[in-house]
C-alpha positions as CSV (number, residue, x, y, z in Angstrom):
1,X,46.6,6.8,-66.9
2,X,46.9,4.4,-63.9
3,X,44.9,5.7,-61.1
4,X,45.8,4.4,-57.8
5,X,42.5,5.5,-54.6
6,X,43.8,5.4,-51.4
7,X,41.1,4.1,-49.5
8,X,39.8,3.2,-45.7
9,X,37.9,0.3,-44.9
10,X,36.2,-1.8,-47.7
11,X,33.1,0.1,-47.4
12,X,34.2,2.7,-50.6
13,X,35.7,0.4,-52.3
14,X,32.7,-0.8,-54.9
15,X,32.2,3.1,-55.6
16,X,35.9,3.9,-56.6
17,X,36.4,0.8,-58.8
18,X,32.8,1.7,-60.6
19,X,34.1,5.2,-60.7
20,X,37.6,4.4,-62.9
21,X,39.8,2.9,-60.1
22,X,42.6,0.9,-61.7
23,X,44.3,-0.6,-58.5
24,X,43.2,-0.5,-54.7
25,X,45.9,0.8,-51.5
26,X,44.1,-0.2,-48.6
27,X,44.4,1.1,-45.6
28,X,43.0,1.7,-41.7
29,X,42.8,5.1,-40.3
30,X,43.8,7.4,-43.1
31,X,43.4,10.5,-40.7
32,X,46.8,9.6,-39.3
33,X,48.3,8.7,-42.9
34,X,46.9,5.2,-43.0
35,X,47.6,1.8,-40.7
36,X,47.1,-1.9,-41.4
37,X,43.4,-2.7,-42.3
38,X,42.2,-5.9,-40.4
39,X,41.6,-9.1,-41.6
40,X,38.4,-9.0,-42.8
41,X,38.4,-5.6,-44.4
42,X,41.4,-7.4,-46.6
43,X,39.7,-10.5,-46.9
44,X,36.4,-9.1,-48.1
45,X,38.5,-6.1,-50.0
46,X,40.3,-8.3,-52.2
47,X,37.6,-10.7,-52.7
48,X,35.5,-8.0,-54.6
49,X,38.5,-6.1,-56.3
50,X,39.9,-9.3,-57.7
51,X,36.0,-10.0,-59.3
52,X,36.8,-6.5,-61.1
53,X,40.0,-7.1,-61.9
54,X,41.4,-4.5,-59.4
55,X,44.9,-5.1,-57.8
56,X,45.1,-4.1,-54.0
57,X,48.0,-2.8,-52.2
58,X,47.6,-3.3,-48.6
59,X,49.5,-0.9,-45.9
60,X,52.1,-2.8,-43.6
61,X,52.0,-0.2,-40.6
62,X,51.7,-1.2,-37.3
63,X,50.2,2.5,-35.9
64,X,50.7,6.3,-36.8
65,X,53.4,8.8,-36.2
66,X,57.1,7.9,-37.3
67,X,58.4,5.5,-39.2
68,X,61.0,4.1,-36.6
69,X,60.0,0.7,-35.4
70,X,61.0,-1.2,-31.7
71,X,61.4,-4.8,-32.3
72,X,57.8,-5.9,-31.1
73,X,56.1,-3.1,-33.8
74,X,58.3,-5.0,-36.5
75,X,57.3,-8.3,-35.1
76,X,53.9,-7.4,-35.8
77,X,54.4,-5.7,-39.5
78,X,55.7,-9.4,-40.5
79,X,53.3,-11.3,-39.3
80,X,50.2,-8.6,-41.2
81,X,52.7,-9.3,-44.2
82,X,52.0,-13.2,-43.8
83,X,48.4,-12.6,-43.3
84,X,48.4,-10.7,-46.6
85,X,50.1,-13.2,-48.6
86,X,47.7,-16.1,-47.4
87,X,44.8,-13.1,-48.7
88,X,46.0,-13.2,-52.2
89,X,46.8,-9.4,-51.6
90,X,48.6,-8.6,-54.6
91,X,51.3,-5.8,-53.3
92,X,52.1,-4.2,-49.8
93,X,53.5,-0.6,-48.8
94,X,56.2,0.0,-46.4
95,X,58.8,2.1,-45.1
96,X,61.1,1.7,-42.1
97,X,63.4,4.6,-41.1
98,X,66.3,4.6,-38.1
99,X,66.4,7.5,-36.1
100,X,68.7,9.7,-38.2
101,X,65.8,9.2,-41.1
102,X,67.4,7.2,-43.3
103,X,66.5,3.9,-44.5
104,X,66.5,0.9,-41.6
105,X,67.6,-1.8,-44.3
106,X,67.8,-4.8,-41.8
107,X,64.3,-4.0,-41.4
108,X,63.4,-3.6,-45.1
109,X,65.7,-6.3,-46.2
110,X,63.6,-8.5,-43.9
111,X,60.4,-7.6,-45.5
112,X,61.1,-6.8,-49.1
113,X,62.2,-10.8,-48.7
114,X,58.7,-11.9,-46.7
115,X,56.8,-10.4,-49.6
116,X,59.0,-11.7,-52.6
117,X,58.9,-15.0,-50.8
118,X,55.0,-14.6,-51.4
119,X,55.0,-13.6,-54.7
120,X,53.8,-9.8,-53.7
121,X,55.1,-7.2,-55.4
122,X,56.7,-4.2,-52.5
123,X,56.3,-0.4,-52.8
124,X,58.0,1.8,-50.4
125,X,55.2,4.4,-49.2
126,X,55.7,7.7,-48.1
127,X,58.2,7.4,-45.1
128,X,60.5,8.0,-48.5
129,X,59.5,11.6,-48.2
130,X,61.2,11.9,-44.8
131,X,64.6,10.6,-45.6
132,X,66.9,13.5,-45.9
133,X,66.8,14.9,-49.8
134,X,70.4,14.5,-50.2
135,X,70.4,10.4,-49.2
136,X,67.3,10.4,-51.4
137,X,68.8,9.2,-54.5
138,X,71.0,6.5,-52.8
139,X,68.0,5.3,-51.0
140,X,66.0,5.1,-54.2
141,X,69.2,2.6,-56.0
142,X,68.9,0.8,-52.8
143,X,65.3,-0.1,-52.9
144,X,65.2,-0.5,-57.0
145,X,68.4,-3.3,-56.5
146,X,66.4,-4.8,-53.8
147,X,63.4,-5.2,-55.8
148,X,61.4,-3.0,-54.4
149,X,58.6,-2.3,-57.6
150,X,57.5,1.1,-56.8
151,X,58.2,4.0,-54.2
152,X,55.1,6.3,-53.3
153,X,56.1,10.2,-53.0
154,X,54.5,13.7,-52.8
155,X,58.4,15.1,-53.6
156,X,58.5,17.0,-49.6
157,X,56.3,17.6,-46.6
158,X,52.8,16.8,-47.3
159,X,51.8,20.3,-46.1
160,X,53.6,21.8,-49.7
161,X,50.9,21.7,-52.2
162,X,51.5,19.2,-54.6
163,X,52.4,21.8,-57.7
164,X,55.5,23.3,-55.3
165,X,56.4,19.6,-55.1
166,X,57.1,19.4,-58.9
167,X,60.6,20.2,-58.9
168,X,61.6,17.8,-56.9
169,X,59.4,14.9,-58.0
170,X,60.6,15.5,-61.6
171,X,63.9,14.7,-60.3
172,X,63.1,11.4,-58.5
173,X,61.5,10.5,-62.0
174,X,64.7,11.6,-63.4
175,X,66.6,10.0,-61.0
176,X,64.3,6.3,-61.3
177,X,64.4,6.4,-64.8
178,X,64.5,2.0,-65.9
179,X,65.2,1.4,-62.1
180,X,61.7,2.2,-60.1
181,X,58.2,3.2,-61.0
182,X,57.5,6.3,-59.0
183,X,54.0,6.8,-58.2
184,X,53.2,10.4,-57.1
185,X,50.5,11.5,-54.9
186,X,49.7,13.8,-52.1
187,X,46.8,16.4,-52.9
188,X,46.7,14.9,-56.5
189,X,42.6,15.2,-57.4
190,X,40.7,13.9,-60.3
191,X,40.7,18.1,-61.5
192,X,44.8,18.4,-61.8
193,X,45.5,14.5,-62.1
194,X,46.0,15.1,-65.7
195,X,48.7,18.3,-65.3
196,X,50.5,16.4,-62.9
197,X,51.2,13.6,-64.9
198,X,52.2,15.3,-68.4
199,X,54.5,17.7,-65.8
200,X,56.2,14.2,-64.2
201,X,56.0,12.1,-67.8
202,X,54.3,9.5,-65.6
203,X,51.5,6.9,-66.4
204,X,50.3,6.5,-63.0
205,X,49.1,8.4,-59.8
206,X,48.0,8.3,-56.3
207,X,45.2,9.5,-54.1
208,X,42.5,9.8,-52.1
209,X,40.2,11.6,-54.5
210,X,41.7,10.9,-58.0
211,X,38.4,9.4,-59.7
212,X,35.2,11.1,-59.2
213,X,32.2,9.5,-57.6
214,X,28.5,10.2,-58.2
């Protein structure tokens, strides 16, 4: 099992990876669902993940709240994407929506090509959660065709508990199946990491609290 911490700051990061961490997502600010770290916090993040042999994913998000970005918000999101590449960041998260939730693929286009162009591999993080459930699957060929590596889901709203949200998730898996990894998480623990996965038929997960630390 691929276990996948969700982190803020690099200050937990030594205590994860001794803990069983496989690979790093790296973030600022998880209280309002995670923003770009700084460059230092990458810098020094990587630096000590890479001595361990840890992959880090690094969160492309310009601030909180939606996922529907003015011009100058995108601006900055590529220019923390270049920043990343000349860190050696090995993957970055991101999701841009438009305003009727779907996907904004001039903006993901755009960035799914700054991150190939640097050799990082692209997940599509949770903003996949808000497209409507219907354009779900559509949005999911889209991403795998563009190359996009993995998508990040809890299956629904983040305030359903994560075993409610195995119906759907088992038909995202279902509906990835040789096209996308999907990487569940959400309220996924190191006490039910192990039910979620043989429910899914997946070999990794996401979270915040999926290893335990002493």
């Amino acid at each position: 099992m691929l276990k996948e911490v969700c982190v803020e700051n690099f200050t937990v990061i030594p205590r994860v990876i001794a803990a069983g961490a496989n690979r790093i997502e790296l973030n600022n600010n998880l209280a309002v669902g995670g923003t770009t770290p700084s460059y230092g916090v990458i810098e020094q993040s990587v630096d000590y993940a890479h001595q361990h042999n840890v992959p880090v994913v690094v969160m492309i998000r310009p601030r909180g709240g939606n996922f529907i970005y003015n011009n100058e918000e995108f601006a900055i999101m590529l220019e923390d994407l270049k920043i990343c590449a000349s860190l050696n960041v090995d993957a970055v998260t991101f999701g841009c929506l438009t305003a009727a939730h779907n996907l904004d693929k001039a903006q993901m286009k755009k960035l799914i090509a700054a991150a190939q162009a640097a050799n990082m591999t692209v997940v599509m993080h949770m903003a996949f959660d808000e497209i409507p459930q219907e354009c779900q699957q559509e949005s999911l060929n889209w991403l795998a065709i563009h190359g996009v590596k993995r998508i990040l889901t809890h299956g629904g709203d983040l305030t359903q508990p994560i075993m409610e949200a195995v119906p759907h998730l088992q038909e995202i898996v279902s509906w990835a199946k040789d096209k996308i990894e999907i990487l569940a998480g959400g309220g996924i623990t190191a006490a039910n990491c192990e039910v979620v996965a043989g429910k899914l038929g997946v070999t990794q997960l996401h979270g915040s609290k999926i290893v335990l630390m002493n």
